[in-house]
C-alpha positions, 0 to 999 in steps of 0.5 A, spaced: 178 582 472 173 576 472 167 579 474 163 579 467 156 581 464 152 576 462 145 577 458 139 580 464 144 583 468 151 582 472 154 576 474 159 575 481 165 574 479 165 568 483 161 564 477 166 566 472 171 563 476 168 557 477 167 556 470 174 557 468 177 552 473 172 547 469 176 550 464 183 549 466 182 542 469 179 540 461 186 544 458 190 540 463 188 533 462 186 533 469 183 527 472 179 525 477 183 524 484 189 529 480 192 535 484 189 541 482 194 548 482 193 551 488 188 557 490 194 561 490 197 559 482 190 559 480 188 566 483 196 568 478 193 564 472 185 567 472 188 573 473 183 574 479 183 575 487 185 568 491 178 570 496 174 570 489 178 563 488 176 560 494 168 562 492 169 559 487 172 552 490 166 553 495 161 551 488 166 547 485 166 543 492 158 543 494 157 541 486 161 535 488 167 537 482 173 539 486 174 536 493 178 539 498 182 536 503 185 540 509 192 540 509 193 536 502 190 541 497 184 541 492 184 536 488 178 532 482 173 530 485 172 521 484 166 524 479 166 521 471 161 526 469 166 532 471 170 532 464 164 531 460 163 537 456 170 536 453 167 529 451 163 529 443 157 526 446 156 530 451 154 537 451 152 539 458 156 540 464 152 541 471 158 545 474 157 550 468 153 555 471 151 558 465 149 551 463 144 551 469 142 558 468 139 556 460 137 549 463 132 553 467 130 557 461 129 551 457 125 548 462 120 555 463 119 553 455 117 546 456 113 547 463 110 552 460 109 549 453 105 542 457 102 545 461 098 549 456 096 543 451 095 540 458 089 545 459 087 544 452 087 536 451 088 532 458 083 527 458 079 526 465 083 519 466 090 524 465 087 529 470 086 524 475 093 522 474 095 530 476 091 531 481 094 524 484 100 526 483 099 533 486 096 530 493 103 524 493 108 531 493 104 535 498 103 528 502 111 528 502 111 535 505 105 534 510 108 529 513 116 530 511 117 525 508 124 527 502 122 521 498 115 521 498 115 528 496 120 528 490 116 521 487 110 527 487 114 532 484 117 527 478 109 524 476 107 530 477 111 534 471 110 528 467 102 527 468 103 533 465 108 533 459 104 526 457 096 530 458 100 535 453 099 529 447 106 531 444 111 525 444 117 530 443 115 534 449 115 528 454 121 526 451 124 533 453 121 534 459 124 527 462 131 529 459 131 536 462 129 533 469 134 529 468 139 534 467 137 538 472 137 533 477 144 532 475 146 540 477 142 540 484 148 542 488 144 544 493 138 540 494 132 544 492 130 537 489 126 532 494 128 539 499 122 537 504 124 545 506 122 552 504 122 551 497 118 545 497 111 548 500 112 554 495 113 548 490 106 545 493 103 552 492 106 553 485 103 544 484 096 547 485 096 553 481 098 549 475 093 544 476 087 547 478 088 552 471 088 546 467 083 542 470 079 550 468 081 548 461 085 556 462 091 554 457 094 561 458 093 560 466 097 554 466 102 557 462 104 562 467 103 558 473 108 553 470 113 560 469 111 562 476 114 555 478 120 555 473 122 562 476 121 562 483 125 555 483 131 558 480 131 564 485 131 559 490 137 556 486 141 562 487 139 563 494 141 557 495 148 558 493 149 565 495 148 561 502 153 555 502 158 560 499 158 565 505 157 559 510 162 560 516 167 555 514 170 550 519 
């Protein structure tokens, strides 16, 4: 049975499955462009349903790992970074939805982190870069503009991580938000939509508790912002994977 626990609660066998076709291409060696097994052989070897397969192909498809060509079969995606968890230098696979998951729990340390150093010892040039910050992220949602919107939310999380005054928390932040950009399947970031105008609400929660110096409020407010972008996240798979197919 591909439905599995995980830590906190159930987990679809849907993501189970994704993971192990991930693992299946790793074992076989296959590479991108290479012809996958079919939904049918691979429903046979991961003991599952062939419905739960094609759940899966749905995330693999839209995390731009697998491609499906109608009439031909699935096939690797034209992706080099598809195959890096089997390579040494690499330990991150943005397809591994476990991954993802304990990315979101790094990140919610981190934000958490910077935004209570931030209150404690953010200089007012450092406050100003905030607060510019801010208002670039809520300018791109004002006015729709993807672009704008996301340079916001990128100065932002770092004007924070840098009034944090710890190197190593910058260098962190920046390579967790690098990650994460690597596992945005579902275009939460630079989304002008829904998520964004929580995001400006949860932005200026953070920034005004550490313009009020409240480390403990900055805290929270940056796991507010952490969690609800990942409940987004998962909405937001939940809604590609029971979209009518054509």
């Amino acid at each position: 049975m591909v439905d599995s626990p995980r830590e906190g609660g159930y987990r679809p066998g849907y993501e189970v499955a994704a993971e192990q076709v991930l693992e299946l291409i790793a074992r076989l060696g296959l590479r991108p462009g290479d012809r996958m097994p079919t939904e049918v052989e691979l429903a046979a070897q991961l003991g599952t349903s062939r419905t739960v397969v094609r759940e899966a192909v749905k995330i693999l498809s839209a995390l731009g790992r697998v491609r499906a060509q109608k009439g031909r079969g699935l096939y690797v995606a034209d992706d080099e970074g598809m195959l890096g968890a089997g390579r040494l230098a690499s330990f991150f696979l943005p397809a591994d939805l476990d991954h993802v998951y304990m990315l979101f729990e790094f990140r919610r340390v981190q934000e958490m982190e910077t935004s209570r150093l931030a209150a404690r010892r953010a200089t007012p040039a450092e406050l100003r870069a905030i607060d510019e910050a801010a208002a670039l992220c809520r300018g791109g949602f004002d006015t729709e503009r993807e672009e704008l919107f996301t340079e916001g939310d990128d100065a932002f999380h770092t004007a924070i991580a840098v009034a944090s005054h710890n190197m190593f928390l910058q260098t962190a932040v920046r390579e967790a938000r690098r990650l994460q950009a690597q596992s945005n399947l579902i275009g939460l970031h630079g989304s002008v939509g829904e998520h964004a105008a929580k995001a400006v609400e949860e932005h200026e929660a953070i920034r005004q508790a550490i313009r009020a110096g409240d480390p403990e409020a900055a805290a929270q407010a940056a796991a507010a912002h952490i969690d609800n972008t990942l409940d987004d996240y998962r909405r937001e798979i939940q809604q590609r994977l029971f979209a009518p197919t054509e």
